[in-house]
C-alpha positions in Angstrom: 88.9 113.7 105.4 90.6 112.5 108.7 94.3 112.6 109.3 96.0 109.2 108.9 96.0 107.3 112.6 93.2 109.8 113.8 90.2 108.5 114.8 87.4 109.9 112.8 84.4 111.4 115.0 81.3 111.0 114.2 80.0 113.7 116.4 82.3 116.4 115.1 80.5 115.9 111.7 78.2 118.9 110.2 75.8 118.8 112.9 73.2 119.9 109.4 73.4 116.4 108.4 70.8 113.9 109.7 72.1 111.0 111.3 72.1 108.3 107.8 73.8 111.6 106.0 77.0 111.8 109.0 77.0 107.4 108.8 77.5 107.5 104.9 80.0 110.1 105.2 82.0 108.3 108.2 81.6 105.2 105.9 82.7 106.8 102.6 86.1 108.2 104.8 86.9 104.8 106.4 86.4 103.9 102.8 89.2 105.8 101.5 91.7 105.5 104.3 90.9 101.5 104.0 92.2 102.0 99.9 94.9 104.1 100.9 96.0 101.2 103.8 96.2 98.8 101.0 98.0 100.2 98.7 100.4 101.3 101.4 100.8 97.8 102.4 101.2 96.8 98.6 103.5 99.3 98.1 105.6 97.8 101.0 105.2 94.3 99.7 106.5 95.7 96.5 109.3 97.1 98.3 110.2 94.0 99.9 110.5 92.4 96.9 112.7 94.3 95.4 115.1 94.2 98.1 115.2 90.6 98.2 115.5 90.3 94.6 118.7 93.6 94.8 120.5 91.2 97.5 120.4 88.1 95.5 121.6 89.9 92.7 124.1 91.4 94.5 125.4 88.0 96.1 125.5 86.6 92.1 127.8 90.0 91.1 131.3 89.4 89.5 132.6 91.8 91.2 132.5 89.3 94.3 135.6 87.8 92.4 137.8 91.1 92.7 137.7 91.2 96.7 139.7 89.0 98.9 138.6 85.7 100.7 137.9 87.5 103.5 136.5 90.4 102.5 134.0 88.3 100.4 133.1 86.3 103.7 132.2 89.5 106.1 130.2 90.6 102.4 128.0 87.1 102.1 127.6 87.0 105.8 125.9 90.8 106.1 123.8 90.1 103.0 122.3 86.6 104.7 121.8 88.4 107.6 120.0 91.4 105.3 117.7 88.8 103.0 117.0 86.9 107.1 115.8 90.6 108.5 113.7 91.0 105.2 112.0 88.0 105.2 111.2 88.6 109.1 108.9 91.2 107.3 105.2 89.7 106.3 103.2 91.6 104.6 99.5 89.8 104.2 97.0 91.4 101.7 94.0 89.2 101.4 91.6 89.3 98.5 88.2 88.1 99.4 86.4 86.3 96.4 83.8 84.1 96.0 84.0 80.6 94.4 83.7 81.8 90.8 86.2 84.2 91.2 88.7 82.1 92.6 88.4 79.7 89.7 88.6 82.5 87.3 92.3 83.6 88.9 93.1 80.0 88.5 92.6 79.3 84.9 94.0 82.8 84.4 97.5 82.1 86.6 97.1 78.7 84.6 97.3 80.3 81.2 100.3 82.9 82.5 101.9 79.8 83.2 101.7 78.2 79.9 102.7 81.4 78.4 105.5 81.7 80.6 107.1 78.1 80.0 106.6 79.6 76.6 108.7 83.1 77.5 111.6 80.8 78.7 111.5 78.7 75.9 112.0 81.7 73.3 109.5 80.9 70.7 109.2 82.5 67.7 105.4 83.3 68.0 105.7 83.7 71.6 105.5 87.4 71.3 102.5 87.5 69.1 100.8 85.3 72.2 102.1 87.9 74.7 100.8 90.6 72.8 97.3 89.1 73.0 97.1 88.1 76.4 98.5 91.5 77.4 95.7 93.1 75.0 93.3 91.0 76.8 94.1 93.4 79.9 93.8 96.2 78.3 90.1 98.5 78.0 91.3 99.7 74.8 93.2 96.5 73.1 95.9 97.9 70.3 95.6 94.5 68.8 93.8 91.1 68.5 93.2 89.7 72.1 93.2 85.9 73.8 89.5 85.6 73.9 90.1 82.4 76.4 92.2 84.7 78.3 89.8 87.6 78.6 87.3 85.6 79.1 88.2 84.1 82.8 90.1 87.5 83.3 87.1 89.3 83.6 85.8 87.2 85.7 88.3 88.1 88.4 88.6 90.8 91.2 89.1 94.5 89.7 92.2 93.8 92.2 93.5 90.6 90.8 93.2 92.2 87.2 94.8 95.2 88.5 97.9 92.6 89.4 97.6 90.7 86.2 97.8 94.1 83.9 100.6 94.9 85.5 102.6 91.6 85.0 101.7 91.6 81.5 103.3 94.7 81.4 106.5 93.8 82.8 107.1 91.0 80.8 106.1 92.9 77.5 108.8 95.7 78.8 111.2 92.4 79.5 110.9 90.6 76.1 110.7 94.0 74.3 107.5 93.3 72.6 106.8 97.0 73.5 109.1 98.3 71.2 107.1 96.2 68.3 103.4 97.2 66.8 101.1 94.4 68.6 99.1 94.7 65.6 99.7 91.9 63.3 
């Protein structure tokens, strides 16, 4: 495999190969480094977020209340100017689907809605509904599933249910439903 930012040459390829042999094998390492891009750039959207979400925070701390006047001036004017160099940074991964697909991720970021109006409300069965949707994400479900849910999940991108898994996991971490059998 080529070295990240080297141009891969075709001609330097296993001269034994016949010419469809070297094309497939230039394809399959574009391939790879293409994946690799990706999740690079995810990885710095990721990033991003989690700065922006650190500085907010931060400005919200009550410790802010223990420094002087001044002191807490020079502090919110640094941390605008940090969040206004963050958000400088745009980070566009794009997701090509078709029609079907696109409806699919609707219904589905419809449902995750619902569910988390649901979340913020506190609900008593709210965590038996969490449990099912997140089960519905899962190849090997350790409970009963949201058949509804499942059903326009799968008709998603493998990448959109990659991103949809991995919410569900967050907020069964956050509401501590992973602590609890999802059985019943």
């Amino acid at each position: 495999m080529a070295i990240p930012g080297e141009v891969v040459d075709l001609e330097s390829s296993n001269n034994k190969l016949n010419c469809g042999e070297r094309l497939l094998t230039l394809l399959d390492e574009v391939e790879k480094r293409v994946e690799l891009l990706r999740e690079q750039a995810t990885a710095l959207d990721n990033e991003k977020r989690i700065l922006l979400t650190t500085l907010n925070e931060v400005q919200q701390s009550p410790d802010l209340l223990k420094i002087s006047h001044a002191e807490k001036e020079e502090f919110h004017v640094n941390a605008e100017r940090l969040i206004c160099r963050c958000l400088t940074v745009e980070i566009v991964i794009s997701t090509p689907r078709t029609t079907s697909q696109e409806q699919a991720l609707e219904r589905v970021t419809s449902m995750m809605k619902d569910l988390e109006k649901k979340v913020a409300q506190d609900r008593e069965d709210t965590k038996k509904l969490l449990c099912t949707f997140h089960n519905a994400c899962l190849p090997e479900p350790c409970g009963p599933i949201n058949q509804k849910f499942q059903s326009a999940l799968i008709e998603c991108t493998a990448d959109d249910q990659k991103k949809i898994r991995k919410k569900m996991e967050l907020w069964v971490k956050a509401s501590g439903t992973a602590e609890t059998n999802c059985d019943s």
